[in-house]
N, C-alpha and C positions, 0 to 999 in steps of 0.2 A: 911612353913608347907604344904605338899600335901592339893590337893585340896579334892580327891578322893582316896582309894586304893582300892583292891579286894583282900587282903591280909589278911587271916585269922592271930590270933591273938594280941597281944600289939603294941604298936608305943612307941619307945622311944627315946625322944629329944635330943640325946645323941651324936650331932657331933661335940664338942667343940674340942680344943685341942689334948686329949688322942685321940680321935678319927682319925683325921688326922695321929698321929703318927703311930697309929696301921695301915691304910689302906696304908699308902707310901710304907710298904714290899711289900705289893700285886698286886702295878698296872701293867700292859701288855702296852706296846708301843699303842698308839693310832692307829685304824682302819685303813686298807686301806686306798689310795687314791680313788676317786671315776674315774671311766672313762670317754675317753671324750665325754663329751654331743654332739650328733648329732645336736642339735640346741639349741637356746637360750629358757630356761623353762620361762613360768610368773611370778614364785616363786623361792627362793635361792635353789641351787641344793644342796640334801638331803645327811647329812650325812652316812656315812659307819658304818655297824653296828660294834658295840663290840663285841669280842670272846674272853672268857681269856683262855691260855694258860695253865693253873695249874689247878689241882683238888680243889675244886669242881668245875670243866668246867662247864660253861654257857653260852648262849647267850643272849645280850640284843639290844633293839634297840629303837631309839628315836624319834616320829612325834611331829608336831605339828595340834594340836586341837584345838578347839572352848569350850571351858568349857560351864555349865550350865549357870552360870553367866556372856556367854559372851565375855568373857576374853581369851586371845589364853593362851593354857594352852598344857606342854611338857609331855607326854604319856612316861613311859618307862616299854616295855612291854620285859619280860627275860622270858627265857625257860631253863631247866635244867632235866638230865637223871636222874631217881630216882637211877640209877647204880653210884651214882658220890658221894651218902652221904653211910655214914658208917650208917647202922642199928644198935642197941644196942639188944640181949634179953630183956625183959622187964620181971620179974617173976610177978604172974605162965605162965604165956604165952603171944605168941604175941612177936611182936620186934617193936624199938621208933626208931625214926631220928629227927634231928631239924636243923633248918639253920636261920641263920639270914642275911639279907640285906640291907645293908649301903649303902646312896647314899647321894653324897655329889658336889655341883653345885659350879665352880670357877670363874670369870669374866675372862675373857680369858688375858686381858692383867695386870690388877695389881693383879692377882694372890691370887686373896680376898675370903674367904668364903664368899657364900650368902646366901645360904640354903641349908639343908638338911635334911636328918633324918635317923633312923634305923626300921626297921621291923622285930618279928622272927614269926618262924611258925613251926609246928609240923607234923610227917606224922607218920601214925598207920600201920602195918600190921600182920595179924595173923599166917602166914608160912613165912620162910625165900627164899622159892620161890618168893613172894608178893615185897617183896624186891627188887628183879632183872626183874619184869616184864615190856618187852617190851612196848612200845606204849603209856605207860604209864607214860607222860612224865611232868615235873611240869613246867607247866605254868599261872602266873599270869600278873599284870601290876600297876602300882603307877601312880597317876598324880600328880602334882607340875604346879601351878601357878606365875611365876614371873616375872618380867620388861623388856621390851627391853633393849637387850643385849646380845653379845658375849660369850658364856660359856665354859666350858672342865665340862663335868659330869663323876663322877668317881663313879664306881658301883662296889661293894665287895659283896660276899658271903663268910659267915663263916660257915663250918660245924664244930654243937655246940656237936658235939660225937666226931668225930674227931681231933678234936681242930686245923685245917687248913684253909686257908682264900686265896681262889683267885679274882685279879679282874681285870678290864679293863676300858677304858675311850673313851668317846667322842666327838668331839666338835661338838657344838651346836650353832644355833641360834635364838633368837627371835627378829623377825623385828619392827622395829618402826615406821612404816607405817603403815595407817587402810587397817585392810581387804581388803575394797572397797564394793560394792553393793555386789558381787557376789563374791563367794571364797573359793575355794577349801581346803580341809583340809588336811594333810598327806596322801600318799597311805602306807594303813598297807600289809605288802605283809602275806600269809600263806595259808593253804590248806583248801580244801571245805572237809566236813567228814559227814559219815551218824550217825545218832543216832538213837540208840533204838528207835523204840514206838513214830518215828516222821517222819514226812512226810518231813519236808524239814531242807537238811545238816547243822551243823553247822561250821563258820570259828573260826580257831585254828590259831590262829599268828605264823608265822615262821621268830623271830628275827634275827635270823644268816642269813636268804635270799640264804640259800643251801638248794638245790634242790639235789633227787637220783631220786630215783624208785617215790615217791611222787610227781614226778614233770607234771603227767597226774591231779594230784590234787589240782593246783594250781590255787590260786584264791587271788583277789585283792580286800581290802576294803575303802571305804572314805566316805566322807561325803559332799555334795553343801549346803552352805549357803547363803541364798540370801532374801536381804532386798528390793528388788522393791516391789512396790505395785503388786495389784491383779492384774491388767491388765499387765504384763507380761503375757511370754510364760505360759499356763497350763503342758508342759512334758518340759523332757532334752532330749537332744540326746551326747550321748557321742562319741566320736570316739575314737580309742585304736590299738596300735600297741605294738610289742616285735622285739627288731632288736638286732644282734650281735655285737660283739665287732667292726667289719670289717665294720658294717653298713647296712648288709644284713636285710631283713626282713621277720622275718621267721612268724609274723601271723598276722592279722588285720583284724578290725571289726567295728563293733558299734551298740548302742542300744538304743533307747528310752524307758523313764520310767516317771508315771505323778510328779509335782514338788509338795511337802507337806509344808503347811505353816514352812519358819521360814529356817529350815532345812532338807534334803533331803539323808538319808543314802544309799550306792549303792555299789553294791558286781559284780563285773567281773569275768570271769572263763572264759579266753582263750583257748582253745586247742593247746596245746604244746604236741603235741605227736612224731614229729619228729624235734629233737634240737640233738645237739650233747654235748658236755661236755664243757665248756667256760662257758665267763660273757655273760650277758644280759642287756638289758633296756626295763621297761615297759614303756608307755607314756600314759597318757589319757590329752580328748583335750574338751574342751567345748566351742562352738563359742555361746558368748552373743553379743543379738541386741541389738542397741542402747537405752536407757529409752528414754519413751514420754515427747518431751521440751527438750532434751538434746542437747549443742550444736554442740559437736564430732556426726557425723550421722554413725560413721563407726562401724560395729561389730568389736567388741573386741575378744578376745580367753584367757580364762584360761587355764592354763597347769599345768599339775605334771608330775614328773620324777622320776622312783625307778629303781639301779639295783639292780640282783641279780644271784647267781653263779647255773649253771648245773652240778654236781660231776657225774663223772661218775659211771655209775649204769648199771643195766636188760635197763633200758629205754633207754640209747646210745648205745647199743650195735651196731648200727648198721651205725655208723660213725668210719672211721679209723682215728682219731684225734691224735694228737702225745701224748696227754695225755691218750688214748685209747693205744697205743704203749706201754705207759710205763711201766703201771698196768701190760700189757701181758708179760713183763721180768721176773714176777713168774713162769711161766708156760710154756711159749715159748723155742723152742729151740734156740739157736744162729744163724742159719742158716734159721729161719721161721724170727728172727727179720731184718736180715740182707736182707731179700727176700723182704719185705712188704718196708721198707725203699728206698729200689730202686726204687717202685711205687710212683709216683708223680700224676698221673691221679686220681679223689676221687672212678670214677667209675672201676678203675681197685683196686684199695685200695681196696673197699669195698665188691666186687670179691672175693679176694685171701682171707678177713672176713670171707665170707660164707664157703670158704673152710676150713679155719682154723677152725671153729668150727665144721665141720663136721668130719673131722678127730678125735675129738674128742666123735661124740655124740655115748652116749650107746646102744642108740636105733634108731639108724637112719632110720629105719622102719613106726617111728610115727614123728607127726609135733613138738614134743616138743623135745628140746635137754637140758638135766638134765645136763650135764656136764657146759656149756654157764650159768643155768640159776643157780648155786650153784654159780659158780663161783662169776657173780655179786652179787650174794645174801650177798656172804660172803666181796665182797670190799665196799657195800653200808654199811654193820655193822659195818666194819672197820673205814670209814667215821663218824659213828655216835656217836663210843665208844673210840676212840684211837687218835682222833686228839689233837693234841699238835700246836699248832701255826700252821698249815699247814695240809695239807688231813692227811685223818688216814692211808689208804692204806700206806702212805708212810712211819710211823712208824714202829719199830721193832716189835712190837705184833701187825700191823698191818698185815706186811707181814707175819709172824708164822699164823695169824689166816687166812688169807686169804691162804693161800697154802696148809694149814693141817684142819682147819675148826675148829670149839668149841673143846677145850681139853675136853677129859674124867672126870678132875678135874682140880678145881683150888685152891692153898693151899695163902691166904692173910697172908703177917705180916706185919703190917703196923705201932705197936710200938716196932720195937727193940730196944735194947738197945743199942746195943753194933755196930749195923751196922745200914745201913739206909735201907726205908723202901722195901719189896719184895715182888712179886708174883712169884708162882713157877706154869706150868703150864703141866700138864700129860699128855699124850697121849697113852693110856695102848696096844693097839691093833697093833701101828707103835713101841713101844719100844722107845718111846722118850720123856725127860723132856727139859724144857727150863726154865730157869729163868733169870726174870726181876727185876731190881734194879732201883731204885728214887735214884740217886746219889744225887740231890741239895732239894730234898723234895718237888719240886712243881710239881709232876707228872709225868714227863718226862723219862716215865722207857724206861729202855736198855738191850738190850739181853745181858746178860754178860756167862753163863754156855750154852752149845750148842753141846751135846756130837757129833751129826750126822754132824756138819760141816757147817748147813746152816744158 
């Protein structure tokens, strides 16, 4: 049984058998590989997070903590688009949603249940604008206490209007080693965000570790735990870097903060304002001194390792990266891609950028260029709303919405009868419709009708 959840309503113990059978439709190939570690961590390098593939898309991810009682205890903290569950009307007014969340923990080699459990939850809105409101994004988190040991965790959401079930997996471990004196907890990665009526930001977990336009918001959370006595150090100093896949290192830092009996919680916000579009590594490093009477006299170092992905956005605009290339096949000519290609220098790349988007801009009179800045606008929502195992951008309503932008309307059928499910999408001003078909029913729609050819 969890140890903790933040999940509003029932818990039900309900992962016997039927359960299993039900969730086996839904699981998605296990996470990424993770990249090569720049150097050896003090801790096992951190699983890849889960992203399922089918509606209801979600992302989940998994640290390991220090529970209340002590106990390292597995966090699994998901996010999901309130655009991803079917709203119901609700008479006299208002519209319902509900989802449920099954999670279910394997021993990695004899294939054994060992625990789990189910959670459902409900969401309210009074206009069916409420419904589709950006930003507003559903995030919670479950804890689960259990033994050293190897796992595959498998995490389904079921939308309970819908009646559809997607999910993903993945593997986990808890060590059989103690702690030790001193000992870093998971780094949760997500963004720093202002609140109303408060003076200082709060952190919003970003399970998927994809970054767009968000990515000036990013910030990293954990926890120091340390049992030496009081004559220890009174602060920490941390040290922190983020390097590229290549090994480059695009920012570094460190901070000292004082050390709180017991445990010491700690929030990092690097400035990543100039990254291009790739994987990343964060690192944080804490060199502990020797305790008094010890007979190792050497400072030790804990260490954690996260990555996490830069989608390109507004915020790269200004690397010509070959994933930067590709997205510009919407819009580019033949002749503008086959020009920039021949550019191998970054700084003559990023030249012929400025050019290209000036060619574009409406107002090139002023410092803003509306054309560059829709553009990303609209492949960072494509990213957000259209990813199927892979960037949204690169989807078929990816590319429709990123080239032509929000249709005028959108018409859902999502129970036919007689055909599988569709979106039909308007465009009243261009004289164009497109529609989209879920041939296999987990999401995966396809442009099939396409009067203009594109």
């Amino acid at each position: 049984m969890p140890e903790g959840s933040s999940c509003s309503g029932r818990a039900h113990p309900r992962w016997v058998l039927a359960l299993l059978l039900c969730a086996a439709c839904g699981w998605s190939s296990v996470a990424r590989a993770q990249y090569q570690n720049p150097g050896p961590p003090s801790e096992p390098e951190a699983p890849a997070p889960g992203t399922s593939a089918d509606r209801p898309r979600f992302s989940v991810d998994a640290t390991l903590q220090l529970g209340e009682s002590g106990q390292p205890t597995v966090r699994l903290d998901y996010r999901m688009s309130r655009s991803e569950l079917l709203f119901q009307r609700t008479p006299p007014a208002g519209y319902h949603a509900a989802y449920e969340v099954r999670v279910i923990f394997f021993r990695e080699k004899k294939e054994r249940q060992v625990a789990g459990d189910t959670y459902t939850r409900e969401l309210h809105a009074a206009t069916y604008a409420e419904t589709k409101q950006r930003g507003e994004d559903i995030t919670d988190h479950l804890d689960f206490t259990l033994p050293p040991a190897k796992y595959r965790i498998e995490v389904a959401i079921t939308d309970l209007v819908a009646e559809r079930t997607s999910g993903t997996a993945i593997p986990f471990e808890v060590p059989s080693g103690p702690p030790g004196l001193v000992w870093f907890s998971d780094l949760t990665l997500g963004t720093s965000e202002p609140q109303p009526s408060a003076s200082e930001n709060r952190f919003v977990p970003n399970p998927s570790r994809r970054y767009g336009d968000n990515i000036a918001a990013f910030a990293i959370q954990g926890e120091i735990f340390d049992h030496r006595g009081a004559a220890a150090d009174s602060t920490y100093r941390l040290y922190y870097k983020v390097t590229s896949e290549t090994g480059e290192q695009v920012a570094a830092g460190d901070t000292t903060f004082p050390r709180l009996p017991g445990r010491t919680p700690f929030r990092l916000q690097p400035r990543l304002v100039n990254v291009g579009a790739g994987p990343y590594r964060f690192t944080v490093a804490l060199n502990v001194p020797p305790s008094l009477g010890a007979k190792d006299r050497k400072t030790a170092t804990a260490r954690r390792d996260k990555t996490f992905e830069v989608d390109q956005s507004r915020a790269t605009l200004g690397f010509a990266s070959a994933q930067s290339v590709d997205v510009l096949r919407y819009i580019a000519t033949q002749q503008e891609i086959d020009e920039i290609g021949r550019l191998h220098d970054e700084d003559a790349r990023k030249a012929y950028w400025d050019v290209f988007w000036k060619r574009r801009d409406p107002t090139p009179d002023t410092p803003e260029n509306e054309a560059r800045d829709t553009f990303y606008q609209r492949v960072q929502y494509a990213n957000q709303h259209f990813a199927t195992g892979g960037p949204g951008w690169k989807s078929d309503m990816g590319r429709i919405y990123i080239v032509y932008g929000r249709p005028d309307e959108v018409v859902r059928n999502p129970f036919n009868f007689d055909r599988p499910p569709e979106e039909i999408w308007y465009y009243y001003r261009d004289r164009r419709t497109f529609v989209f078909v879920d041939h296999d029913g987990f999401g995966r729609y396809e442009l099939v009708a396409n009067p203009a050819g594109q």
